[in-house]
TORTOR-436338 format. One record per residue: residue in three letters; x, y, z negated of N, C-alpha, C, O, CB in turn. Coordinates in steps of 0.2 Angstrom, whole numbers, plus 5000, padded with zeros to 4 digits. Each point is the difference from the previous one (the first is absolute). Glycine has a CB too. Example, Ala and Ser with C-alpha at 12.3 -4.5 7.8 and 13.67 -1.06 7.14 Angstrom:
BEGIN
ALA506649724961499650065000500450065000500549994997498649954997 SER500750115010500450064999499650054997500350064999500349915011 
***
This chain:
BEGIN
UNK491750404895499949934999500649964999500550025003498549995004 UNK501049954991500849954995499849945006499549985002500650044980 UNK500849965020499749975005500749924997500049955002499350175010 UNK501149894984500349944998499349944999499450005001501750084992 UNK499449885004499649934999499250004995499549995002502149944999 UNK498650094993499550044994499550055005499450014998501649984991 UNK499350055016499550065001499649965005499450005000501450124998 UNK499549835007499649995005499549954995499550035000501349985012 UNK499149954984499649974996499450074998499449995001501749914994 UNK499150145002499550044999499750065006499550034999501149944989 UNK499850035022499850045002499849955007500050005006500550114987 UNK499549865004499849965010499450005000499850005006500949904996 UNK498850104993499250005002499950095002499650015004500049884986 UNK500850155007500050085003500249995007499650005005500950064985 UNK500249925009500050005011499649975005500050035006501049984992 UNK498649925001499449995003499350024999499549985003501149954998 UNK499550134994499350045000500150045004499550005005500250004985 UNK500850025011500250055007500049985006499950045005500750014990 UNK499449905006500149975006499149965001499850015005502049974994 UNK497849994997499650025000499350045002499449995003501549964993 UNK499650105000499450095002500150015005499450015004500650054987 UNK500549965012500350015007499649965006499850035005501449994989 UNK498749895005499750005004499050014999499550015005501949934998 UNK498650064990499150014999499950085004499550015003500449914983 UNK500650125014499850084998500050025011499750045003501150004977 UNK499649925021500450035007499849975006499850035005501249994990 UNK499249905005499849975006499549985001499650015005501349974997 UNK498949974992499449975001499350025002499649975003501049994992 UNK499550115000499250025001500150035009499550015001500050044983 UNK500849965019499849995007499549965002499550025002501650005000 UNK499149924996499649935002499150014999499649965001501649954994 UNK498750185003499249995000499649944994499449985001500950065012 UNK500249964982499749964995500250014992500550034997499349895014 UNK499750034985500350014995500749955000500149955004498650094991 UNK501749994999500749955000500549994993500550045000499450005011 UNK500049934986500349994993500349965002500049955003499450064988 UNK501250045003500749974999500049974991499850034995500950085017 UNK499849834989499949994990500849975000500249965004498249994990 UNK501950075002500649954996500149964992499550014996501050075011 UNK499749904993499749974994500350034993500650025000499149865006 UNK500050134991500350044993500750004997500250054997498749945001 UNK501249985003500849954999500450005006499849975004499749944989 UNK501150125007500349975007500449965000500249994994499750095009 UNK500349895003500249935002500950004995500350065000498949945015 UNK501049964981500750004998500550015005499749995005499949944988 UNK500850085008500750005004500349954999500249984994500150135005 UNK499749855005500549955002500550025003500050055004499249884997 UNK501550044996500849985001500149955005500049944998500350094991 UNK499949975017500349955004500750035002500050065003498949885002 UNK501750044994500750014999500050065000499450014997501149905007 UNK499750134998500350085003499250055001500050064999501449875010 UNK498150044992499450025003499450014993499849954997500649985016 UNK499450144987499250004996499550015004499950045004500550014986 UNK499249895008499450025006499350004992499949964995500749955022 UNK499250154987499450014997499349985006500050035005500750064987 UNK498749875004499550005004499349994996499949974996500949995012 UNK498750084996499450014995499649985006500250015006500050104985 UNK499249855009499450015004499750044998499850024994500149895008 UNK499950125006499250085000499649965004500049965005500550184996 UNK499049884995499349975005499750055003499950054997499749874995 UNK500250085014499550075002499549955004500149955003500850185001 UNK498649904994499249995003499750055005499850054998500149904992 UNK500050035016499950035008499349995000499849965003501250025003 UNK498650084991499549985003499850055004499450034999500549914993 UNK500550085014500150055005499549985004499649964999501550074999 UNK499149995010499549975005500849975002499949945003498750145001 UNK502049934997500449995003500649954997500049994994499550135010 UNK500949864998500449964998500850065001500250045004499049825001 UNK500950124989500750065000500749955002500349974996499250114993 UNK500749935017500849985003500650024997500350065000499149945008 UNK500849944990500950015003500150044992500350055002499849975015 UNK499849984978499950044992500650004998500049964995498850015001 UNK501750045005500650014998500250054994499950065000500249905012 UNK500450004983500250064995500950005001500349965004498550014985 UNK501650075009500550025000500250034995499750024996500149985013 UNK500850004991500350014993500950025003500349985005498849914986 UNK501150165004500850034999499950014994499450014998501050045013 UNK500349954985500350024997500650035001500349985006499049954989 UNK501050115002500850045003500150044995499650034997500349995015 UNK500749984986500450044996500450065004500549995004499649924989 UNK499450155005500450055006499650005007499450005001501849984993 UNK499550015010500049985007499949925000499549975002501350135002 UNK499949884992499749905001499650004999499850034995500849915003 UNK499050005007499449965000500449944996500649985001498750075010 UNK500449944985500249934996499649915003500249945000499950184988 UNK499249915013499749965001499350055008499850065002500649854980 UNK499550035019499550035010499749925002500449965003500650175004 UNK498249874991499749955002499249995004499850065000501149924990 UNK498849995012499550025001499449934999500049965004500650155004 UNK499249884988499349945000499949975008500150035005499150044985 UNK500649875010499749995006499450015000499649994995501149945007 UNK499150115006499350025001499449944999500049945000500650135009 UNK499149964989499449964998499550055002500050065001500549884988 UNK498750015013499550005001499450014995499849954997500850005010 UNK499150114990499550014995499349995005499850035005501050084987 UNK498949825005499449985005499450044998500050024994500449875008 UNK499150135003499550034997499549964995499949945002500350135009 UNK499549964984499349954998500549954993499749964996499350025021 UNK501650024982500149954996500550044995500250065000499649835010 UNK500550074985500750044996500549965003499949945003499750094982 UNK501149995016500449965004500650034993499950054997499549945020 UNK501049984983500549954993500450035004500049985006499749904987 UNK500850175005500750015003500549994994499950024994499650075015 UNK501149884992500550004995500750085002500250005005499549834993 UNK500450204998500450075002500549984997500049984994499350125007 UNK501249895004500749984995500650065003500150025005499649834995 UNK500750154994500750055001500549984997500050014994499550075007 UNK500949905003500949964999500450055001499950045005499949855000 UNK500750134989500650024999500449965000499949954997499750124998 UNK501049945009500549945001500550035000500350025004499249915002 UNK500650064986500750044999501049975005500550035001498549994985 UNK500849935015500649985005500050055007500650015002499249874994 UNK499750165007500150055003500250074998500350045004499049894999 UNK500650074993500250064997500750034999500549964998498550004997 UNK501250105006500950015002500150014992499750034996500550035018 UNK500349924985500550004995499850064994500049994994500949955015 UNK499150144994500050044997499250024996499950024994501150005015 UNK498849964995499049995000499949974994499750024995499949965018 UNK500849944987499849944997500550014992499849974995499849955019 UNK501050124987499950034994499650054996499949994994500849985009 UNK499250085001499250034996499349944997499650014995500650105013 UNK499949854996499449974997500049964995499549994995500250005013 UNK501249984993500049954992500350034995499949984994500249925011 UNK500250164995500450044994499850074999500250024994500849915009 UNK498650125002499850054999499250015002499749965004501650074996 UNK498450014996499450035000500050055007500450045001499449964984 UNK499749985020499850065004499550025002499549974998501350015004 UNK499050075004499450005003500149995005500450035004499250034991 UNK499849885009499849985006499350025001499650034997501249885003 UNK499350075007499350045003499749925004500349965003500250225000 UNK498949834996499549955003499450035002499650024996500849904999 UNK499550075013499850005007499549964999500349954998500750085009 UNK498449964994499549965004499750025005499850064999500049894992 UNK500050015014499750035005499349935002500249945000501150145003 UNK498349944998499549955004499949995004500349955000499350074997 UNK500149975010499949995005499449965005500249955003500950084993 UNK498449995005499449955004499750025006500350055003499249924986 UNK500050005014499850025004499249955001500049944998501450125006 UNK498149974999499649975001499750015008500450045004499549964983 UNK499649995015499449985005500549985008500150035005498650074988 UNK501749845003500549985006500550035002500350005005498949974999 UNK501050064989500650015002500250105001500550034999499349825007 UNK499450174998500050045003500050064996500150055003499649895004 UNK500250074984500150054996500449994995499749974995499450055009 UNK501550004995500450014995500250034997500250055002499949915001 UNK499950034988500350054996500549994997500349955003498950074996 UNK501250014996500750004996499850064995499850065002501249905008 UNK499350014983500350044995500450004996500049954997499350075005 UNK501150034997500849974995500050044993499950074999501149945014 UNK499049954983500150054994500849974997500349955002498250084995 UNK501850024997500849994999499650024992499550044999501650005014 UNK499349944983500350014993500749994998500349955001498750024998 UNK501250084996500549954996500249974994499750024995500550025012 UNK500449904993499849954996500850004995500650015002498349915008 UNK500750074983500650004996500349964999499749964996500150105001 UNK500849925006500249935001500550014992500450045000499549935016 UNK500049974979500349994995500849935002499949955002498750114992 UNK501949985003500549945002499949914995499949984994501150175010 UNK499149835000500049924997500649994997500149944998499150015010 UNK501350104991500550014994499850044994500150065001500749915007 UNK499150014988500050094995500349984993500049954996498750115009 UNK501449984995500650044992500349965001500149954997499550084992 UNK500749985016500849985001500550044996499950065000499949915012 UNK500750004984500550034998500649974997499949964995499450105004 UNK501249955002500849994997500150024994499850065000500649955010 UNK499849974986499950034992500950024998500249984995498649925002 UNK501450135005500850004999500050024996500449984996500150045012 UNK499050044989500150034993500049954995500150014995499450105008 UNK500349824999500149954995500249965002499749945000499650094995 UNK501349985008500649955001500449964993500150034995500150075017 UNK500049824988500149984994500949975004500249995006498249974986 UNK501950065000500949965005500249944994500150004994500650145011 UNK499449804999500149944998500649985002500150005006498949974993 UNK501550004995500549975002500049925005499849954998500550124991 UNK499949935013500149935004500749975004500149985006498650064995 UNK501749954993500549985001500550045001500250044996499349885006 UNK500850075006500550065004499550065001500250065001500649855005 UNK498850074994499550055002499650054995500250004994499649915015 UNK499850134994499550034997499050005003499950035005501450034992 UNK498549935001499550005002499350095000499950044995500649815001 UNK499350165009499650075001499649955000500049965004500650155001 UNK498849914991499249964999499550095002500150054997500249814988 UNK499550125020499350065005499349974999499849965004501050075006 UNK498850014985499349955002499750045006500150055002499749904984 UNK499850015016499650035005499349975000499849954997501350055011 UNK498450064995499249975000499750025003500250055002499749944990 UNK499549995012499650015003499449955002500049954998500950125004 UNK498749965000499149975003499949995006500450035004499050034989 UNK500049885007500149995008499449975002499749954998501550025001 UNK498650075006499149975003500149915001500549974999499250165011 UNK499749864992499849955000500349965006500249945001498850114992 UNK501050015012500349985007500649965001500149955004499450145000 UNK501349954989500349985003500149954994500549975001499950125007 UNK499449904988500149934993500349925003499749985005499250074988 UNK501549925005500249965004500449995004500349955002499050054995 UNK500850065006500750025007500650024994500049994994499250095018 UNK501349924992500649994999500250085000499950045005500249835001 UNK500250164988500450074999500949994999500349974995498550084999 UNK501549995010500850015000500250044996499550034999500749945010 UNK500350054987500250054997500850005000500449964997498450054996 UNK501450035011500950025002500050064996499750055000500649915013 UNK500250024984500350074995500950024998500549955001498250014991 UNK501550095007500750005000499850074993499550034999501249915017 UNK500050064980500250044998500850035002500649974999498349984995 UNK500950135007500650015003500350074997499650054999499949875010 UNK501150084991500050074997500550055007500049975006499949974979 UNK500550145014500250045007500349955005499850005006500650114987 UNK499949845005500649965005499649925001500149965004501250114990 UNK498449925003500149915000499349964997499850014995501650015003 UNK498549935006499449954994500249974995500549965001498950025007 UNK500350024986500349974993499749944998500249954997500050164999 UNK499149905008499749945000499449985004499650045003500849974987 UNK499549935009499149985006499849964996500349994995499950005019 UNK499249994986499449994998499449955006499950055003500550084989 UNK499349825010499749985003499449944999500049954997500950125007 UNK498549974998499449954996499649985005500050035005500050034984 UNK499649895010499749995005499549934997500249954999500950115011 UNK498249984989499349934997499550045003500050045004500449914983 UNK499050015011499449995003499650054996499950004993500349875011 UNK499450195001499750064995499449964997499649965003500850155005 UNK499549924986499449984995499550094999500150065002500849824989 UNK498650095007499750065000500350084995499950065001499049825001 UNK501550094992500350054997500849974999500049944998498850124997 UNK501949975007500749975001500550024998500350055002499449935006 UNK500450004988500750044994500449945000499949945000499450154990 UNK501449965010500549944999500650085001499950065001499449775005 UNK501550124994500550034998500350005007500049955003500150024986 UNK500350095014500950005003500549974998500150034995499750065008 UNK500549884998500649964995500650055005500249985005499349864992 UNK500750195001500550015003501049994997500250034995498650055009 UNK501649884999500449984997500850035001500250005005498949904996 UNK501150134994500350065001500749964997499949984994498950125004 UNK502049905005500649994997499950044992499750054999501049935014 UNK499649984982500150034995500750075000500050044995499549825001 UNK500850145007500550045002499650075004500350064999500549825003 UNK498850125001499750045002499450054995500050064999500449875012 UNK499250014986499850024992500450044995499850064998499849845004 UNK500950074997500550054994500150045003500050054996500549904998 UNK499850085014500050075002499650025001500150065000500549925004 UNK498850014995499350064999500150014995499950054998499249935009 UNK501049974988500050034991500550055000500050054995499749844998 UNK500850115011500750074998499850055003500050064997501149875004 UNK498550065006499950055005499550025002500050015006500749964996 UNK498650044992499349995001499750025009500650025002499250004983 UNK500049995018499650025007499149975000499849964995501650025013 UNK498450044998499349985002500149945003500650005001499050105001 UNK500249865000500249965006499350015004499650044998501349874996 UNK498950045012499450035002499749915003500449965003500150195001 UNK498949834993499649975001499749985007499550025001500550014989 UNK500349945015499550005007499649935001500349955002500650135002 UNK498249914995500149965003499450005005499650055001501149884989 UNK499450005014499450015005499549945001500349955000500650125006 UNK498549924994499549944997499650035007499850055002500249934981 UNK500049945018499950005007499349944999500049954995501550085011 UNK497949974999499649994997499649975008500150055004500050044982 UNK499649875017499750005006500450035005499650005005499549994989 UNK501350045007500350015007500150084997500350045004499249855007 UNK500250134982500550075001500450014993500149964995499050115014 UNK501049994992500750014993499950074999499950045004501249874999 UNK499150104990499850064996500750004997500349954997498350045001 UNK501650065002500850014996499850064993499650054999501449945015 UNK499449974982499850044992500750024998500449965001498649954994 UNK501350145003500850044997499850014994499450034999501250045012 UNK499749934985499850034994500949994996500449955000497850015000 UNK502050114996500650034997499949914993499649974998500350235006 UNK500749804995500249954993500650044996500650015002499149855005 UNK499950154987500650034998500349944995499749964997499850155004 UNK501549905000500449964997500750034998500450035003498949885004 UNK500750064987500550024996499850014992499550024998500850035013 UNK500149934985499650004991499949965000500249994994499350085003 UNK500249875005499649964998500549924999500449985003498550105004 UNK501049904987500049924999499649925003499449984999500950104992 UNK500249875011499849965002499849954996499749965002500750095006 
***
């Protein structure tokens, strides 16, 4: 299951089917009756509030048990690995007997929690997380209780993609005392982070010394191309034309509280400005 911004659009109605079945298939029928669970064919959109994706669907279950089902709690983790990234639980609620009772199931990711290392996988790299649901009721006062946990996992797609530094099509412009190193750069960007703010620190440097930096800094659009300017003495220019070398591209694009570092080799020397 794809769990970026695009995937949860196409799998949130999957993960409240499970959560759902779980409770049609486990606790309920305890209650000595019939018991439908429904969601609606469509799942709920993901809403954005700052830093936070909260997803929510109403389920309807209909009790037509002899018993009233207590305290119906659902639960949720997600974790990369060992981190837990996210650990929540619904408030308890009451499944009355004889009626359908409207529950809303909500699950907030709050990426502001999230540690630095984590929250670079999510925005710059592809991984696998694992998600936990668990249920929890109980009926005739309390006095009979069930639980059941099921886990999947989920392919979380990064809300950066095709990211890349284009060195191999680096352009060299005169500009006075100077010289100019032109870097195009491109990349895609979920829905989540559009609108936020991306850094980009760069230097070029060769065995001993930086030759040049570069720094950018606008408002992500859905697809983002644009140039490194890097401003290079002219003096140091004609010595790479006498004395061709690599130099080495470093930069780091910093995006919601994390950073992804890109190197990539520039070849210099031959060339006219």
């Amino acid at each position: 299951m794809r769990w970026g911004l695009l995937g949860i659009r196409l799998s949130i109605v999957a993960v409240y089917l499970v959560i759902a079945a779980i409770i049609a298939m486990s606790i309920l029928p305890l209650a000595s009756g019939k018991i439908q669970v429904s969601v609606p064919e469509k799942g709920g959109e993901p809403t954005i509030d700052g830093s936070r994706i909260v997803m929510t669907i109403p389920v309807d279950i209909t009790n037509d048990g002899y018993f009233d089902i207590q305290d119906l709690t659902i639960k949720f983790r997600i974790a990369d690995g060992a981190k837990v990234l996210t650990e929540q639980s619904s408030a308890p609620v009451d499944v009355i007997a004889g009626r359908t009772n409207h529950l809303n199931l909500s699950l907030v990711v709050d990426l502001d929690t999230v540690e630095e290392d984590d929250l670079k996988d999510l925005v710059f790299n592809a991984t696998i997380l694992d998600l936990a649901v668990g249920v929890e009721a109980g009926y005739s006062l309390g006095l009979v209780k069930a639980s059941i946990d099921t886990a999947q996992k989920i392919e979380w797609e990064p809300m950066v993609t095709n990211l890349r530094i284009e060195a191999d099509n680096a352009l060299w412009e005169s500009n006075g005392t100077n010289v100019d190193v032109l870097v195009p750069y491109h990349f895609e960007a979920s829905d989540f982070i559009q609108g936020r703010t991306v850094s980009i620190q760069a230097q070029l440097s060769n065995s001993t010394a930086v030759v040049g930096t570069a720094s950018e800094s606008f408002t992500v659009g859905p697809v983002n191309d644009g140039q490194l300017r890097f401003v290079m003495p002219q003096s140091t220019y004609l010595s790479l034309q006498s004395h061709p070398e690599t130099l080495v591209l470093g930069a780091d694009i910093t995006l919601m509280g994390a950073t992804t570092h890109i190197e990539q080799p520039v070849n210099v020397g031959g060339l006219s400005a």
